[in-house]
N, C-alpha and C positions, 0 to 999 in steps of 0.2 A: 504494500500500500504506500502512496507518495505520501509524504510528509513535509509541513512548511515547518523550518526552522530557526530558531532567534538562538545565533552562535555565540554569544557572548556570556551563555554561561555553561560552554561545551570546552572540553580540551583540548589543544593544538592538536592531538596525536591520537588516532581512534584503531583500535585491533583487528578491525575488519577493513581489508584495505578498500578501496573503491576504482574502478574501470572512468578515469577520468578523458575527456573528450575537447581539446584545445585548438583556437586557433590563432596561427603567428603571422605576420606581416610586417615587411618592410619597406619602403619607400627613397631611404636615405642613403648615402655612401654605396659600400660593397654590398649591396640588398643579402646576397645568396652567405656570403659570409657572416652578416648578422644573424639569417635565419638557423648556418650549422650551428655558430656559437648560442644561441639559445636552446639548440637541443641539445647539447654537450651540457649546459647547467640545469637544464631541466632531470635529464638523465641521473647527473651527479647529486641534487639537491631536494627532488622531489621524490622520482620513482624510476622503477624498470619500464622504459619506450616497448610497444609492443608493436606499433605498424604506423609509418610516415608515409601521406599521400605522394603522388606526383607534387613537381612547382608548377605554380599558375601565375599568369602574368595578369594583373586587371588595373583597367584604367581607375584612380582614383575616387572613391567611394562618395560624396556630399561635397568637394571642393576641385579646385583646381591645383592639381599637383604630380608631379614624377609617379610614372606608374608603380603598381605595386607589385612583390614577390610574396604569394599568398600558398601556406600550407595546414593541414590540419594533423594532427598527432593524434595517437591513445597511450594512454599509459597507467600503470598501477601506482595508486598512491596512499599512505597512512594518512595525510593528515588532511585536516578537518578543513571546510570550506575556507574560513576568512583564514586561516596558517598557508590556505594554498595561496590565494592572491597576497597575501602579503611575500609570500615568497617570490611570487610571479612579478609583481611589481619591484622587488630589488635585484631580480634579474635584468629585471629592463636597464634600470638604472646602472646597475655592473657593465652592463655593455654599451653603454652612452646614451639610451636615452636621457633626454633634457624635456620635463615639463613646463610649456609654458603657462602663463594666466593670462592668454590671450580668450574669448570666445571661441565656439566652433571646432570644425575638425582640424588639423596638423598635419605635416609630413614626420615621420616618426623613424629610426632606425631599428626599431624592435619595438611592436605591439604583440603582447599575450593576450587572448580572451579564453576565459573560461565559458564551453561550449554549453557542458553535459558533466553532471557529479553521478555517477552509476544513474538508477532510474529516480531516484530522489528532487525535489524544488525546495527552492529557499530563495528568502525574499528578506532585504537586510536596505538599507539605506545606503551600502555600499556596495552591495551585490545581487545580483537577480540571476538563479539559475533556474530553469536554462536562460542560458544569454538572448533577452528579449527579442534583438536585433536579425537575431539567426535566421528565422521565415524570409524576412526580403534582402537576403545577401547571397548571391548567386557564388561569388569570389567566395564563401563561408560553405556553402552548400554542395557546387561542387567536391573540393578535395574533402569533404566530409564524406559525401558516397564513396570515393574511391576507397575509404578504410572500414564507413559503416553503410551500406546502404541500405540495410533495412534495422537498423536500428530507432525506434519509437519515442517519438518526443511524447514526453511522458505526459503534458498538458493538451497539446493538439491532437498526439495520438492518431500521429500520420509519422510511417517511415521516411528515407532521407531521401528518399526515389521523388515520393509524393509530393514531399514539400518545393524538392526543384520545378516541379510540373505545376507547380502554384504561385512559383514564387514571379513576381513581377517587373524583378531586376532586369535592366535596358543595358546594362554597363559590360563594355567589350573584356573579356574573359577566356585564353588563351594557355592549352597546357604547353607548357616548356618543354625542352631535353634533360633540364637540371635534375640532380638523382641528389636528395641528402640519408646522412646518415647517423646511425647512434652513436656511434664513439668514431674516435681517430684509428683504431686497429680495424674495422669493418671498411673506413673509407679508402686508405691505404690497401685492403684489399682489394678493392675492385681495380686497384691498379695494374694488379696482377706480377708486375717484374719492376722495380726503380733500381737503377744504375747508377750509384754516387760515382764520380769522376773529379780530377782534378792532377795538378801536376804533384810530381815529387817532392813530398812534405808538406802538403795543403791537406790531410788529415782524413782523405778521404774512408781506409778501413776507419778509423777510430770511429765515423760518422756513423758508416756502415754498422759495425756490431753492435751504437746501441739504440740503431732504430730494430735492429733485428731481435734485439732484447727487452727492448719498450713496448715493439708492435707486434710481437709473436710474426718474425718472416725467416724463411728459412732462407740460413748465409751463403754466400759466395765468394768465398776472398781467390784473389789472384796466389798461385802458388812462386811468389818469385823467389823466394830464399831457397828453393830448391833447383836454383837453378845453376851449373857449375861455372856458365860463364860468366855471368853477372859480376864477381868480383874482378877476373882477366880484364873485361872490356873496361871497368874503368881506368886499370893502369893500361891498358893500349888498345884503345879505341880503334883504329884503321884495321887492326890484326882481326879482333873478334868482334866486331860487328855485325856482319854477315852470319855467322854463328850461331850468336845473341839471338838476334830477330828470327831467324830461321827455327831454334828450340823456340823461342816464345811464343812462335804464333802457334807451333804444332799441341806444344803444351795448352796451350788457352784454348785451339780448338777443340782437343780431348777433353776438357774439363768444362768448358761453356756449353757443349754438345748436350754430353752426362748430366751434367746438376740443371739445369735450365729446361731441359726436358722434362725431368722426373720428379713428379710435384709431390708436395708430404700434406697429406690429409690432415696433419697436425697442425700444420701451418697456414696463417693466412696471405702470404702473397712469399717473395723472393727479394731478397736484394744482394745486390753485389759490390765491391769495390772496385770494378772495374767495367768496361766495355770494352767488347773485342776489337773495337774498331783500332782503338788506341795503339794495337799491332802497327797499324799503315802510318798514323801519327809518327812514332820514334822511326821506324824504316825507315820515313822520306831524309829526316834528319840525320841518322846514322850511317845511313849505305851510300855507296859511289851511285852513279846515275844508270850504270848497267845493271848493277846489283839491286837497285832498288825496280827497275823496270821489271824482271826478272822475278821479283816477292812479289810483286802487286799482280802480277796474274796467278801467281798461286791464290794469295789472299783472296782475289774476286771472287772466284770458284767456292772456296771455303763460305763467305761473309754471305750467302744466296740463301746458306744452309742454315745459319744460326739466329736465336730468336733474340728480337729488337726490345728494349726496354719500352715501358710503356712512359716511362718518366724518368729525361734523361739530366739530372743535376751535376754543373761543372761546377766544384766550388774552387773560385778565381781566391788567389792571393800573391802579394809584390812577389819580388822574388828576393828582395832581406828579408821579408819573413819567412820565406822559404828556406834559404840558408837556417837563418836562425833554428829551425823547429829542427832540421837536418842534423846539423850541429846537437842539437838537444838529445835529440834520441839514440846517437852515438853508435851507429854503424859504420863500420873500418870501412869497407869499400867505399861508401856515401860521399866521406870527409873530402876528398878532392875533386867534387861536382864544382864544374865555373858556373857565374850567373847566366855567362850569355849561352850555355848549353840550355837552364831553365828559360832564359825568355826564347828560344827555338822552341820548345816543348808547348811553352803557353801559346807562340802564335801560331804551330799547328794545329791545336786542339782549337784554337777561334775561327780558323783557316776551318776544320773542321763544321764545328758547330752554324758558320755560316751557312751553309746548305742543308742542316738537320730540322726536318718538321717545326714549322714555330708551335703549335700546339702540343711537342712533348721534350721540350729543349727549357732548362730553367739554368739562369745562372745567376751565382749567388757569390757575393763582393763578400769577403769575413773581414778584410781590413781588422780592425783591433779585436773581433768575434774570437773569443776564446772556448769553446765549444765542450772542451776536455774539464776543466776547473770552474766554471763557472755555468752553473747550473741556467740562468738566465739567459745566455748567451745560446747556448743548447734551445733552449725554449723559443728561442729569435728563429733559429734557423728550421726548426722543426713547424711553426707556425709559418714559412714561409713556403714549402714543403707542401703542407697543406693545404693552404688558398689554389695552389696552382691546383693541386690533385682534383681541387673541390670543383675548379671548373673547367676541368677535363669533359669533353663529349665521351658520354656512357651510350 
């Protein structure tokens, strides 16, 4: 039986959780990234997400303003009506919403409306559930069907089908390609493979194992310490280079083949510290012009064969701090790397990356980004990471 309720002599937290029914929108700045970060604290703050509509694009509701990115959620939640919106309301706020005390409607970077409290109504001077407004908001009603469509408004007692068939909204209303998600380890999966990349001492395994440790992905590190020539080449370059590159692409092909193939049901996506491209990268700069004509129709043959990252991150750094980090970590063969060997590596990999898909090529300046020691800095780059994944075509 539906019940009206006066919360104010209820307690924040009730044992019976309830099937809660939200709608989010945004109109300001990064729209799609206001709406994940609102369901990453929703998830963290409220309850377990259970099913996120398609994004819907719709022209602004009662004013004139920048269209809106309109989704609807369900989720399980303990607490009691007014503990919900008050939490929903410092969510907004956490993520920049700014209220004014102007009249009328806003452009907003994060609106929450409480839809639907299980099949329960409550009527409070702060809150009306179900959310009054819901019957004539098509932008509300759509991405509601997509999660419930026959679910019963418990006053009208018409499902979510009916109400759109009724509802009298004029306003242009448009599903997207945008895909969001419940956490960062689900969206990163849908990437399927990311390939950190970067020159000689810009940090890339360190980056590598600890998204593969953060995000549950199964690792891929480059095997180069087992390689014999690796130390030779640097004391005489001209002698073993040809060598060098020649093990290393076969090695890389063997093991980019194997691992990149063979997926672990344990895990949610793959990442690597390397891309095999990066074989043709040091060739062009290491081998004579015969020698290197010569690799590059081996490698083409190979490169046809092997699978492409969905998300290719180069992270760019000078090249004193290159040295630097080099210097730090104290590998004997390393210590007599010149600068201008690194800036040949940095301009083939841009030389590179100029011609690689703009929609899966990300590159990322660390400049002072300390990634290993400072927790924050990590957070920078993994949040950057992110926004690109987020508006990846799915």
């Amino acid at each position: 039986m539906n019940s009206t309720v006066l919360f104010s002599t209820l307690p924040a937290v009730m044992s019976d959780p309830k099937t809660v029914y939200l709608s989010l929108g945004s109109n300001l700045g990064d729209r799609l990234t206001h709406l994940q970060n609102g369901i990453f604290a929703i998830e963290k703050k409220i309850g377990g997400i259970h099913r996120i509509s398609p994004v819907y694009q719709s022209s602004a509701w009662g004013f004139e303003a920048e269209d809106f990115l309109n989704i609807c959620l369900s989720l399980k939640t303990a607490l009691k009506p007014v503990a919900l919106l008050d939490t929903l309301l410092q969510i907004e706020v956490d993520l920049g919403r700014v209220r004014r005390q102007e009249d009328g409607y806003q452009p907003r970077s994060l609106d929450i409306d409480i839809l639907y409290y299980g099949t329960e109504t409550f009527f409070t001077e702060r809150l009306v559930i179900p959310h009054p407004e819901m019957p004539f908001r098509k932008f509300v009603l759509k991405p509601l069907a997509d999660i419930a469509p026959q679910f019963y408004h418990p006053v009208l007692n018409k499902d979510t089908r009916n109400l759109i068939q009724e509802c009298k909204d004029k306003g242009r209303l448009e599903k997207t390609a945008y895909r969001l998600f419940k956490n960062r380890t689900e969206l990163f999966g849908q990437t399927n493979f990311i390939a950190i990349e970067g020159n000689i001492g810009a940090g890339k395994t360190t980056l590598a194992k600890k998204m593969a440790d953060g995000f549950n992905a199964k690792l891929v590190l480059e095997r180069f310490a087992d390689n014999p020539f690796l130390p030779k080449f640097y004391e005489d370059q001209n002698r073993y280079a040809f060598p060098l590159e020649m093990s290393f692409l076969a090695d890389r092909y063997q093991q980019f083949t194997e691992d990149t193939s063979q997926y672990d049901l344990f895990k949610s996506f793959m990442i690597s510290d390397y891309d095999i491209y990066k074989s043709l990268i040091f060739a062009q700069i290491t081998l004579q012009k015969d020698e290197f004509e010569l690799y590059r129709k081996l490698f083409n043959l190979m490169y046809k064969e092997v699978k492409k990252p969905r998300i290719y991150v180069y992270l760019y750094q000078t090249t004193e701090k290159l040295l630097e980090n080099i210097k730090k970590r104290g590998r004997a063969y390393e210590q007599n790397i010149e600068a201008a060997y690194l800036e040949k590596i940095n301009k083939g990999y841009f030389d590179f990356i100029k011609g690689y898909p703009e929609q899966n090529k990300l590159i990322i300046e660390l400049g002072d980004l300390d990634f290993v020691e400072r927790k924050e800095d990590y957070e920078t780059i993994i949040d950057r990471i992110f926004k690109f994944a987020l508006n990846l075509p799915y």
